[in-house]
VOGU-3710 file (C-alpha; in Angstrom, 3 decimals, decimal comma):
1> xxxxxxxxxx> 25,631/94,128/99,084  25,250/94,983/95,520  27,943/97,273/94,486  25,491/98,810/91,805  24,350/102,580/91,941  20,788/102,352/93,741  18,431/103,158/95,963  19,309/99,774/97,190  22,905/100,516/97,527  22,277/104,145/99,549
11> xxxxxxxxxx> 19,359/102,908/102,582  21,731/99,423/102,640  23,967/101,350/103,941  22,476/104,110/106,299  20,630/100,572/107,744  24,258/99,580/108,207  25,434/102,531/110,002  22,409/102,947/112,525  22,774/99,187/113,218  26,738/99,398/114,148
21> xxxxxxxxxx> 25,547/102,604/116,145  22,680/100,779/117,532  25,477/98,057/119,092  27,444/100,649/119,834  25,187/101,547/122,730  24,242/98,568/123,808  28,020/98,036/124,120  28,518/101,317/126,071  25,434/100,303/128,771  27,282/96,802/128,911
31> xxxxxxxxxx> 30,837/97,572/129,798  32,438/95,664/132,128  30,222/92,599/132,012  31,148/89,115/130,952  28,430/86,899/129,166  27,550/84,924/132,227  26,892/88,239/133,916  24,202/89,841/131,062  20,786/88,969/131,971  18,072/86,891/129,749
41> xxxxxxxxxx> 17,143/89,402/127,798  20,667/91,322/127,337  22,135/87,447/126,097  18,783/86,959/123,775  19,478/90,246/122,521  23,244/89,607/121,618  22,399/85,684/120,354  19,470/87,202/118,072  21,870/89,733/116,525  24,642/87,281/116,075
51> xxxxxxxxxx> 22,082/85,005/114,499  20,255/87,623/111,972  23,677/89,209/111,033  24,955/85,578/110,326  21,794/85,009/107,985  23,164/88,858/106,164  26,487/86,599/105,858  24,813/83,878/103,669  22,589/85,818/101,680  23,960/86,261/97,700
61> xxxxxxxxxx> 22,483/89,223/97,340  21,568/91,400/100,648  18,907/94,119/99,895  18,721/97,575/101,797  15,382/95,993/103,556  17,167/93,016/104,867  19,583/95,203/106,506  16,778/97,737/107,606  14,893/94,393/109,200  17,948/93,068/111,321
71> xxxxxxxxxx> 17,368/97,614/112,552  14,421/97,199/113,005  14,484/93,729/115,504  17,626/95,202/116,907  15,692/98,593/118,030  12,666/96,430/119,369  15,261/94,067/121,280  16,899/96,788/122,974  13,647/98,594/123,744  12,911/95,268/126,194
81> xxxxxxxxxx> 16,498/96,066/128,392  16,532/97,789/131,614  18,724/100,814/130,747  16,881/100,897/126,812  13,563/102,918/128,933  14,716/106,003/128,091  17,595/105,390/125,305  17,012/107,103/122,283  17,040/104,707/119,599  17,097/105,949/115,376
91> xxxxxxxxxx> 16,021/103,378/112,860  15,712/104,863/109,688  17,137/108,274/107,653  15,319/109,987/104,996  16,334/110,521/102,169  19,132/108,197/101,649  20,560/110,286/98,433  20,008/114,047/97,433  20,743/115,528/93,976  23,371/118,057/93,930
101> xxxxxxxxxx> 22,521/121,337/94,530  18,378/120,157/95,732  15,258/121,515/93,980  15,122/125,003/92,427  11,560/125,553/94,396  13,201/125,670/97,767  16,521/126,362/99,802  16,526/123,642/102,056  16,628/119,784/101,570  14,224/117,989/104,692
111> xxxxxxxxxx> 16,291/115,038/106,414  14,406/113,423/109,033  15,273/110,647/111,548  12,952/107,792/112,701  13,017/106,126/115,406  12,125/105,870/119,533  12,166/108,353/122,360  14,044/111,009/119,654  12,273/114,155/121,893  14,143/114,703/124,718
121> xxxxxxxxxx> 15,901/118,208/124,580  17,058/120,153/121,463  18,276/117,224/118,899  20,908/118,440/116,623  22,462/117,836/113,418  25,167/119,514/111,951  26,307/118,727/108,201  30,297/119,797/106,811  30,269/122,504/109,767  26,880/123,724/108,924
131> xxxxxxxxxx> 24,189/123,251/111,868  20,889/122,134/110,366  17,339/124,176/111,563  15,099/122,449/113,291  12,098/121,760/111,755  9,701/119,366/113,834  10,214/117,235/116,756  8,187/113,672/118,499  9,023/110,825/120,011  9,040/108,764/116,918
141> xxxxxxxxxx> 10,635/111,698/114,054  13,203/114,654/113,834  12,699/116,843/110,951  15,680/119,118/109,883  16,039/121,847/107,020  19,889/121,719/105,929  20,846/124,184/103,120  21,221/123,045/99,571  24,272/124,814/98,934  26,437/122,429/101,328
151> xxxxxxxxxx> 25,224/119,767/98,985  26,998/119,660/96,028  28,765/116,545/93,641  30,482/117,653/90,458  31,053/114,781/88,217  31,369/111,501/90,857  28,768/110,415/93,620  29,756/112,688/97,099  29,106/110,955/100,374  28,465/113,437/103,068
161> xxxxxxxxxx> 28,509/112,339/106,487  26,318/113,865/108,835  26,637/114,701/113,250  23,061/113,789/114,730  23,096/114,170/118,742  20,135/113,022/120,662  19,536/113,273/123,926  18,298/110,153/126,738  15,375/110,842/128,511  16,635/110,764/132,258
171> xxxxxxxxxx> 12,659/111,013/133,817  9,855/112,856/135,085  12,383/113,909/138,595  15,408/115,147/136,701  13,570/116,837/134,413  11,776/119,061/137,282  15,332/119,258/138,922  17,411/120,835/135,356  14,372/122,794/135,554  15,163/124,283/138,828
181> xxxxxxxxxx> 18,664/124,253/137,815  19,876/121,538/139,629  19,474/118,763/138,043  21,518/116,597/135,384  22,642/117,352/132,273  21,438/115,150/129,632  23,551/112,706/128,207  24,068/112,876/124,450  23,341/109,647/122,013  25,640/110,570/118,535
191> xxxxxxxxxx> 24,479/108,839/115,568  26,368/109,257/111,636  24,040/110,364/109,124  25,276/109,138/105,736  23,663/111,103/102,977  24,991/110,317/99,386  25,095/113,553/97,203  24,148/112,766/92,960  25,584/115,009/90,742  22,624/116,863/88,650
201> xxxxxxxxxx> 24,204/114,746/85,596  23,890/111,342/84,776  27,627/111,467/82,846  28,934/112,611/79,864  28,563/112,061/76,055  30,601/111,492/72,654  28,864/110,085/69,634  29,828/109,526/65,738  28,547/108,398/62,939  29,628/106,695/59,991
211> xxxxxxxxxx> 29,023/106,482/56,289  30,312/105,338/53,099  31,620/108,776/50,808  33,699/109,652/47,892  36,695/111,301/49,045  39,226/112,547/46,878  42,898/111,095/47,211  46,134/113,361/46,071  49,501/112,132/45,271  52,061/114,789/44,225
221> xxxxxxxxxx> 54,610/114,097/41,213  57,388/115,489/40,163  59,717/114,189/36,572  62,438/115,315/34,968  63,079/115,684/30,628  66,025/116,045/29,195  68,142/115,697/25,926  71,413/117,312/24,272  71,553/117,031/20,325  74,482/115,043/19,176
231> xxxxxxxxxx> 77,537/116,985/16,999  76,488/118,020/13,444  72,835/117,260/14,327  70,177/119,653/12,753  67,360/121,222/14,750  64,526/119,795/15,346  61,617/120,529/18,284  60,886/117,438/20,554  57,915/117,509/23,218  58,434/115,226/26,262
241> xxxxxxxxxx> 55,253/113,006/27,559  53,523/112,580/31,203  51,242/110,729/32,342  49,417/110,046/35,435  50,037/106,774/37,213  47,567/103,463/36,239  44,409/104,475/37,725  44,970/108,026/38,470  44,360/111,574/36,652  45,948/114,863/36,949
251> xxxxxxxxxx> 45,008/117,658/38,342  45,340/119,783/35,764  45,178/123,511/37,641  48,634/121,760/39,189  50,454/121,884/36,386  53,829/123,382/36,092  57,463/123,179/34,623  60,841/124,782/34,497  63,196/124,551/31,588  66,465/125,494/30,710
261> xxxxxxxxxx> 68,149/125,436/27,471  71,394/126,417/26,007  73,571/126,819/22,689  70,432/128,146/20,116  67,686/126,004/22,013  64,365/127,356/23,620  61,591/125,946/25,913  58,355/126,727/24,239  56,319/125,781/27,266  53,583/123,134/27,977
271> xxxxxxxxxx> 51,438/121,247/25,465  47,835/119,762/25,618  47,270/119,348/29,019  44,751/117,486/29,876  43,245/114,862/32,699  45,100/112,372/31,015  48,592/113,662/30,371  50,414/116,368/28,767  53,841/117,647/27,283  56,456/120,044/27,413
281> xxxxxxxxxx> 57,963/121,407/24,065  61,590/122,169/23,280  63,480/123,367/19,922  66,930/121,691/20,423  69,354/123,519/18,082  73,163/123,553/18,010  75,351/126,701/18,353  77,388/127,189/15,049  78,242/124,543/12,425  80,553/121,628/11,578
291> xxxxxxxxxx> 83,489/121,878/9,071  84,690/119,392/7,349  87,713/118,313/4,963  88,855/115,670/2,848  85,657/114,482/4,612  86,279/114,144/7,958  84,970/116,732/10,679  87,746/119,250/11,522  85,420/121,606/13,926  82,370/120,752/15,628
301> xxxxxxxxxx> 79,757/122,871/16,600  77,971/123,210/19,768  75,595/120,880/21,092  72,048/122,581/21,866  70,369/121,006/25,089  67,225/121,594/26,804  66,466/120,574/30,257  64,057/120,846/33,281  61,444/119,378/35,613  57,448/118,822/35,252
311> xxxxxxxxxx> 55,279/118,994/38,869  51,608/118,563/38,958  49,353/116,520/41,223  47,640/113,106/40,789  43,872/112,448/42,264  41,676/109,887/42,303  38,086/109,195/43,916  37,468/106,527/46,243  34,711/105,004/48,398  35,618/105,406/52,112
321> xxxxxxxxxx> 34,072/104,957/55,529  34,098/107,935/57,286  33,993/108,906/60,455  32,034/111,709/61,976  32,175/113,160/65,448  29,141/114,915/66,807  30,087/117,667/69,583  29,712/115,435/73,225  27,956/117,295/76,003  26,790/116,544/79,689
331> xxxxxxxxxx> 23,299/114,195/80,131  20,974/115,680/82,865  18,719/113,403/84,470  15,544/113,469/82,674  16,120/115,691/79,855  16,536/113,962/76,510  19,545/114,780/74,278  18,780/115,181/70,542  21,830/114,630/67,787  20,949/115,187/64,053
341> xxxxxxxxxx> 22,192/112,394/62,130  24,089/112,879/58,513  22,377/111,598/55,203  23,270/108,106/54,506  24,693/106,881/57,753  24,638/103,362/58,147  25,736/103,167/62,124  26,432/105,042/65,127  28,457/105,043/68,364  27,752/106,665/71,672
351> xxxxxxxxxx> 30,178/106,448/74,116  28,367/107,514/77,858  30,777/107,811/81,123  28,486/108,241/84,492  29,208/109,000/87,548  29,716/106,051/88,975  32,861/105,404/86,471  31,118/102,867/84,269  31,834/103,274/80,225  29,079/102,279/78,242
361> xxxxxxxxxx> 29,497/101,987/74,447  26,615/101,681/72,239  26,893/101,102/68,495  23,575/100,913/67,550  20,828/103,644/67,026  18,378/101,384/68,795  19,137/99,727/71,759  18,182/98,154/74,797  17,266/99,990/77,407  20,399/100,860/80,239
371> xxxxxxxxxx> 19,695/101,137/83,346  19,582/105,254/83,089  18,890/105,767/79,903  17,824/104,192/77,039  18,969/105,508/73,199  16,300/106,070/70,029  16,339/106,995/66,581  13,748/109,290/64,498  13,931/108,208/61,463  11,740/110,734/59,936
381> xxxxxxxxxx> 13,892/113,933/61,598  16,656/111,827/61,418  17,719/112,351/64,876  18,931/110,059/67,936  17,948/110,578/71,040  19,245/109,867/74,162  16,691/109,704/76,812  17,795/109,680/80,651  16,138/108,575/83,217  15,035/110,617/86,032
391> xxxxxx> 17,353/110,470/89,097  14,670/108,797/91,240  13,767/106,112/88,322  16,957/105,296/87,386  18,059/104,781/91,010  15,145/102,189/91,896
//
């Protein structure tokens, strides 16, 4: 059967169920007898089975009605055996999924059972420990009110596996006899309800956009300056050059130095900053003088230095794509999702996990439709929209 999320998918296989439990009481009426011993219509009934099940076998693709068909021939076969008079026989279950948690206009959700000779007795049907009320009873249709709250699914599909006993019809005598209090007790028929619970949410959401923008990139710098006067040199002031690297400018708010000088030197401080470069001044004067005789240098004086380090920060603009990530969320089934969109975006991405544990990733604003949802863009109020199905839609 197709492994896809459906309708399909659910009443496939409640049809499977009821038809294992359907040959699971033709088996228990049988015991003990070979082939050769089954009459006619017990060996038609086993060779048409064998035959329509084979036929499931070859089909590609099996839909939930083929399966409900090979129920439905089943149910009349049997009805034609000698024991099947007064056997209680179900054929169908309704509804094959519920969503989590049911409607907010009632506090029940209605499961019925279809089928033959269902009205013997009190039928019963008890869900996770929780007996269901009774609701309407005939031959052909049981009617039960479970309550919602014993449904419930999260973030993954819930199967839920429900107790329904029937009882078989043992005739017009016993009946008079259990009512005099003698008579038999009425054998039970136990059939498995599957019911497959939907969480109220399709899945969950992320979604970004992306544009071309200006950004700013910053590159700190640091340099050192330096210089010591030679012996016998005179004073003289000297300012020391930066620049910002090929393609860059400064920051000029960033802009500092330290300096230290010695001997009869001084740091005068920073000079014509700008976006383009600047400098740091120094007067660079020795301590004292030289003396000389017969013209050579008998004393020297002391050598004036000035030294320290220049920090600022480089910047430059650039065009970059950037990423934006809108805040994700949960989609309910059948309520849209609206996401303002940035000026100037040139694409999107929406990344949607459901339930069933696909990932779908869209990455553009107009798309095909899914199979739950389908996504749209307003240009004008330059929105997208995501737009779930709802649950019964999207599971057809």
């Amino acid at each position: 059967m197709d492994d896809a999320v459906s309708r399909n998918l659910f009443e496939g296989r409640q049809a499977g169920l009821l038809l294992i439990d359907q040959i699971d009481i033709v088996g228990q009426n049988l015991i003990g007898k070979t082939f050769e011993e089954l009459n006619e219509s017990e060996k038609r009934l086993f060779e048409d089975l064998n035959v329509s099940i084979h036929k499931l076998q070859e089909t590609e693709k099996v839909a939930a009605e083929d399966i409900k068909k090979v129920v439905r021939e089943s149910g009349n076969a049997l009805s034609v055996l000698p024991f099947a008079d007064k056997t209680p026989l179900v054929t169908e279950y309704k509804p094959s999924f519920i969503k989590s948690g049911g409607s907010p206009n009632s506090d029940f959700i209605k499961i019925k059972a279809m089928g033959i000779l269902l009205g013997t007795g009190e039928p019963k049907l008890k869900i996770s420990g929780t007996t269901c009320d009774a609701a309407g009873k005939s031959e052909s249709e049981l009617v039960f009110n479970c309550p919602k709250n014993i449904f419930q699914a999260e973030s993954r599909i819930d199967a839920i596996y429900g107790d329904l006993t029937v009882y078989q019809n043992t005739g017009f005598l016993e009946g008079i006899k259990r009512f005099l209090g003698f008579g038999k007790e009425l054998e039970e028929k136990a059939y498995k309800v599957p019911l497959y619970v939907i969480p109220s949410q399709l899945g969950t959401y992320s979604f970004s956009m992306f544009r071309e923008e200006k950004v700013i990139e910053r590159r700190s710098r640091s340099q050192g300056f330096e210089h010591t006067n030679d012996h016998c040199q005179g004073g003289r002031d000297k300012t020391f050059p930066f620049a910002p690297q090929t393609g860059w400018m400064i920051d000029t708010p960033t802009v500092k130095a330290n300096c230290d000088s010695r001997k009869s030197s001084s740091c005068n401080g920073l000079r014509n900053v700008t976006a383009n470069g600047f400098g740091y001044n120094c007067t660079i004067r020795n301590n004292g003088e030289c003396v000389k005789a017969f013209g050579k240098v008998v004393s020297y004086d002391g050598r004036g230095q000035c030294k320290g380090t220049a920090t600022w920060t480089d910047f430059r603009e650039l065009s970059q794509r950037v990423q934006h990530n809108a805040v994700g969320g949960s989609i309910v089934w059948g309520k849209d999702v609206s996401i303002p969109l940035l000026e100037n975006v040139d694409a999107v991405r929406l990344t949607v996990e459901t339930i069933n544990g696909n990932v779908i990733v869209l990455t553009q604003a107009s798309s095909d439709p899914m199979d739950w949802f389908e996504l749209e863009t307003d240009y004008e109020a330059r929105t997208v929209i995501i737009k779930p199905k709802s649950l019964e839609s999207a599971l057809d």
